[in-house]
C-alpha positions in Angstrom: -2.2 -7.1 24.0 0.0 -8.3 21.4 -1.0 -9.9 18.5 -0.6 -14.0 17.7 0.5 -13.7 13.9 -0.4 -17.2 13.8 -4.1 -16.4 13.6 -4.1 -13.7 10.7 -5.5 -15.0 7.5 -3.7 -15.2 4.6 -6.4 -15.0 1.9 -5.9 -11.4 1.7 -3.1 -8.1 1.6 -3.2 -4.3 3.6 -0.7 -2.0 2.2 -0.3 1.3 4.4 1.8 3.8 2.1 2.5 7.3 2.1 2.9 8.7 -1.2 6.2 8.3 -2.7 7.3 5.2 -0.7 6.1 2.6 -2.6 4.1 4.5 -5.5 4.9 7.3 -8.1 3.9 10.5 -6.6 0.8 12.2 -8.1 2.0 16.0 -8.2 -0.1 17.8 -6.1 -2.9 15.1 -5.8 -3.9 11.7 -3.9 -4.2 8.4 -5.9 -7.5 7.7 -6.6 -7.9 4.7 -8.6 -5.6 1.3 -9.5 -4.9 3.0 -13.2 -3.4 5.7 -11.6 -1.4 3.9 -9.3 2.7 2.8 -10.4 4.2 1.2 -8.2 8.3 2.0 -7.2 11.0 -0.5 -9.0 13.6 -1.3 -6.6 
């Protein structure tokens, strides 16, 4: 069933991101918390 975009609230933000895509890479690790996380300038 495909979803009515109309309904979503707004109040709120998902990002789904592999690492590298839209953050700095953490060599060898995951990002764990916000102060490690950079985001990507375009």
């Amino acid at each position: 069933m495909p979803i009515n975009l109309k309904n979503i609230n707004k109040d709120w933000t998902l990002f789904l991101d592999r690492d590298g895509v839209i953050n700095h890479e953490k060599h060898k690790d995951y990002i764990h918390t916000w102060d490690e996380f950079i985001f990507m300038k375009v």
